[in-house]
N, C-alpha and C positions, 0 to 999 in steps of 0.2 A: 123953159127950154134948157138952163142951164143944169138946173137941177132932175134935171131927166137925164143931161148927157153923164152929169158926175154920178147917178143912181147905178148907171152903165159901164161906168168906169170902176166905181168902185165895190162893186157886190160880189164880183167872182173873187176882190180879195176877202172876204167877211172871213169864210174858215178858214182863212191862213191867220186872220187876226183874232182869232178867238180861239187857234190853238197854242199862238204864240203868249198868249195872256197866261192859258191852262197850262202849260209849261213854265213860265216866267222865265226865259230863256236867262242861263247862267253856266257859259262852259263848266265852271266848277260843279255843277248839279249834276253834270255829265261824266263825271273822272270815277273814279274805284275809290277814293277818301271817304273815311266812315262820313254818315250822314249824308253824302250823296244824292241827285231827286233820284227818285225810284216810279216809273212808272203804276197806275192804278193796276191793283192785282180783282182779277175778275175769276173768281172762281169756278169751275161747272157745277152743274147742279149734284154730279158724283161725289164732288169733294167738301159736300157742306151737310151738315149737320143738325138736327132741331129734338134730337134728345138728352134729355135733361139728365138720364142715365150717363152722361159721356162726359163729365167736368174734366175740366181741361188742367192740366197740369202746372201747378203755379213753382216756378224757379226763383229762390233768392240766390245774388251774388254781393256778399260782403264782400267787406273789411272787419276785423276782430278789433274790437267785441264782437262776436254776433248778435242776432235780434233773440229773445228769449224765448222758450218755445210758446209760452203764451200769448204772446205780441203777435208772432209766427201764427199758431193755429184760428187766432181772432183773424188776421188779415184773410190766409186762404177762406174761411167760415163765410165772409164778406163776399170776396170777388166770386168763390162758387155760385154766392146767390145772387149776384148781381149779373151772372154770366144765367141763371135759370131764370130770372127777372127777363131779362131784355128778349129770353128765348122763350117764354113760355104769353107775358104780359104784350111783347111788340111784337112777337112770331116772327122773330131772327132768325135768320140761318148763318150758322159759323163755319170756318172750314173745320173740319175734321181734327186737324192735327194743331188746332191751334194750341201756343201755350202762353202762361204770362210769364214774361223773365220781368224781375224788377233789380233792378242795381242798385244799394245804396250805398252812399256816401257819410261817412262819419265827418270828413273834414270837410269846411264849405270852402278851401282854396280848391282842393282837388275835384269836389263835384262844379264848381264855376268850370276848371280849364279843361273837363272831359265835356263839359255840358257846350262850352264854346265850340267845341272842336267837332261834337258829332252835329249839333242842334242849326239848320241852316237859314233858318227865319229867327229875326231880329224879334227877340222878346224881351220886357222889360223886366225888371226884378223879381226873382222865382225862385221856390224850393223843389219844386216837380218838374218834368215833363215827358210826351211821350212822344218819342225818338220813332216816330214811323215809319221810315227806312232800316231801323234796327230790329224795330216789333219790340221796342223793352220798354219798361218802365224806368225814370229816373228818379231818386229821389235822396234831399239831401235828409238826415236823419236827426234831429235836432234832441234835445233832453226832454221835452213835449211831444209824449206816445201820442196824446190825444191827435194832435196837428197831422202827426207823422201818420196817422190812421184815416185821418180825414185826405190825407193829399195821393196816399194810396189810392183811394179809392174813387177818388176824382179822376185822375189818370188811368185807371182803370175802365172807367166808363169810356174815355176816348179811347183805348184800344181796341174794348169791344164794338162801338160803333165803327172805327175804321177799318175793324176787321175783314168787311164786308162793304163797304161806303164808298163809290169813289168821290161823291161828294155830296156836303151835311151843311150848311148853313153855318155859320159861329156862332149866329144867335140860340142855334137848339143845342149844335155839339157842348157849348159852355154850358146854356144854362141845364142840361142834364148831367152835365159833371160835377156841378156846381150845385145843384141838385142830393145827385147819390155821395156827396162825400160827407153827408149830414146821417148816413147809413149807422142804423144803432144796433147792434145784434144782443146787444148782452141783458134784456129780458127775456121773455115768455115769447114774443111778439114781435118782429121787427119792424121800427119804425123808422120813420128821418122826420130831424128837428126842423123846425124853419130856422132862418139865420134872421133872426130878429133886427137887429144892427141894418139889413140893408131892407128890410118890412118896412122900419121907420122913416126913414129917409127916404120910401119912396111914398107913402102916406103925407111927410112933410113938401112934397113938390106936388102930389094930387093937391092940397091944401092952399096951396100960390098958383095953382095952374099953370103949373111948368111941366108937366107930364108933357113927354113926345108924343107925336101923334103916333099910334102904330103899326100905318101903312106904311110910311116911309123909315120908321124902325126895321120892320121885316124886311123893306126891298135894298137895303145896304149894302153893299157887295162887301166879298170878304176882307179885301184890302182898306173899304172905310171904317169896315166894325175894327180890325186890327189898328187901325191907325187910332181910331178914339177911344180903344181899350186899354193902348199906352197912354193917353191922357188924362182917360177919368175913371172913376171908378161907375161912372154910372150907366155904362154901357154894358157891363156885367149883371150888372144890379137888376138891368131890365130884363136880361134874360132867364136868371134866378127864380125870379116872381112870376113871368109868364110859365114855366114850366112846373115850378109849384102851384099853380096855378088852374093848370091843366091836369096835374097827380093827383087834384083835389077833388075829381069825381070820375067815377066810370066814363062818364060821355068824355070826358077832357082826355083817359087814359086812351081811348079809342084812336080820336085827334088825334095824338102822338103817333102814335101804330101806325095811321093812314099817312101821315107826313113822312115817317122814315122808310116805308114801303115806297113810296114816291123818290125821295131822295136819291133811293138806291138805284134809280135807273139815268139819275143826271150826270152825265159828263164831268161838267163845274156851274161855275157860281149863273146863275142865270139871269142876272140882275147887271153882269159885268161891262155888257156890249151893250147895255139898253139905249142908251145916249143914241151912239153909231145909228145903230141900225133903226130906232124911230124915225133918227133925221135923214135915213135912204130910205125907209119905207114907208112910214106915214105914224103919223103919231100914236100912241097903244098899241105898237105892235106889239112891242113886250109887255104891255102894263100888267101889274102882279093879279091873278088871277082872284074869285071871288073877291073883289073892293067892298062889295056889299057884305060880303059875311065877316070879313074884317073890323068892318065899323061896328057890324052887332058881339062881335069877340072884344071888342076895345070897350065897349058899352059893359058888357058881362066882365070883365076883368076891374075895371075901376069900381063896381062898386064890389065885387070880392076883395078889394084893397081896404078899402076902409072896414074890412071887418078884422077882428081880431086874429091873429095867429094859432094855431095849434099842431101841435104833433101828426103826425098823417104813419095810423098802421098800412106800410104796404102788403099786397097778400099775390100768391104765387097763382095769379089763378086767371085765362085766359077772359078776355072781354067778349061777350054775348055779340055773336056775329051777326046777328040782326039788330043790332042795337043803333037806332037812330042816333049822330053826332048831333046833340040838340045845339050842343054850344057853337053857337055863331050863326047857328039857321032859324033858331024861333025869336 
């Protein structure tokens, strides 16, 4: 009886509590100071775009030295095609007028206190980020083109996804940024390397049986992936490998496509209120969908683990719209 009368009491408040979360209520999020929250932008379908004819306009803002023009036309070369990638490979739609502003920073005191001052979630030690209330990229510029090439284009991938996104998981937003910033253009061919460094170490935890399980990895809300991604590095680590993972076949690349097309219609974190709202309305209300194709995705991922690494040519070319997503259903 009691918990019939509290079910009654407390349901008509559920979306006031779940929009109070999707805000994280913060007068300062509310004022005109750069960085500021900015409500999710939802564009019409007038103002969005899926021609790959239409690259977007990529803006540097120095400090002198400037970047060289060759630094320069490698970076735009990249984000052009990671902007045709995400458009043509996930069937994106961008706004129109989108552009990429990147800011760099020569000195690391000066990119720390602009980066303090626009940036309004608590991130731990960084040379990038992307300022999503600004639309820019940040990044500080170190004497390491390669780094500075790679953190480009990491942040680049989150502003294409946010571009459109009002909300992306951190497990996928990272591990595709994390992902594309292994982007190699300067063959025949473009490929991304694996990051070997974190292949190993997670081979070394297959090997102790210390691997997360990966139901309860995916259902994390964004506030506990943020919270153990300041702690460990191994919370990155898993989203890295699952997404390389999935880049590693047509069926995996499709998976992707069918998650970020889903995505794009979520409010926020859907994993946030689960707690609550089981305990008002009955156990699995929320429980994360397919469990069963999970366990056969976690099945099909660990023994792709213990296999060797290799280079992965990406290719511009859409996935077969009949193509059965085998991975996690056979």
């Amino acid at each position: 009886m009691i918990q019939i009368m509290m079910r009654r009491i407390l349901l008509p408040f559920i979306p006031v509590l779940l929009l109070m979360s999707f805000y994280q209520f913060n007068p300062q999020r509310f004022s005109d100071e750069p960085g500021a929250f900015g409500l999710p932008t939802v564009y019409a379908t007038s103002a969005l775009t899926r021609q790959t004819s239409q690259l977007p306009p990529v803006v540097f803002i120095q400090a002198e030295p400037s970047l060289s023009p060759e630094v320069e036309q490698y970076l735009v070369k990249g984000i052009h095609f990671l902007y045709k990638f995400y458009l043509v490979q996930f069937d994106y739609a961008f706004p129109a007028d989108l552009t990429v502003v990147i800011r760099v920073f020569r000195d690391r005191d000066e990119y720390k206190a602009y980066t303090s001052r626009v940036a309004t979630s608590p991130i731990a030690d960084h040379i990038g980020l992307y300022i999503h209330d600004r639309r820019e990229i940040v990044v500080w510029q170190r004497d390491n083109t390669v780094l500075f090439t790679k953190t480009v284009f990491h942040e680049t991938s989150h502003l294409l996804l946010r571009s459109q996104n009002r909300f992306c998981p951190r497990w996928l937003s990272e591990g595709l940024s994390e992902y594309f910033e292994e982007l190699d253009l300067s063959n025949e061919l473009p490929v991304v390397h694996p990051q070997l460094r974190k292949d190993q170490y997670l081979k070394r935890r297959q090997l102790a049986g210390k691997l997360p399980a990966l139901g309860a990895y995916l259902a994390r809300t964004d506030r506990e992936w943020a919270r153990m991604d300041n702690s460990s590095a191994a919370t990155r680590t898993l989203a890295w490998s699952l997404v390389y993972f999935l880049m590693d076949c047509q069926q995996g690349q499709q998976l992707l496509k069918e998650l970020l097309i889903y995505y794009q219609s979520q409010l926020m974190d859907p994993f946030l209120w689960a707690p609550l709202v089981n305990s008002l309305i009955g156990p699995g209300a929320f429980a994360p969908p397919g469990s069963e194709r999970i366990v056969r995705l976690e099945k099909k991922w660990h023994h792709w683990l213990a296999q060797q690494r290799a280079d992965q040519q990406i290719m511009l070319r859409p996935p077969d719209q009949n193509l059965v997503a085998s991975i996690g259903t056979n």
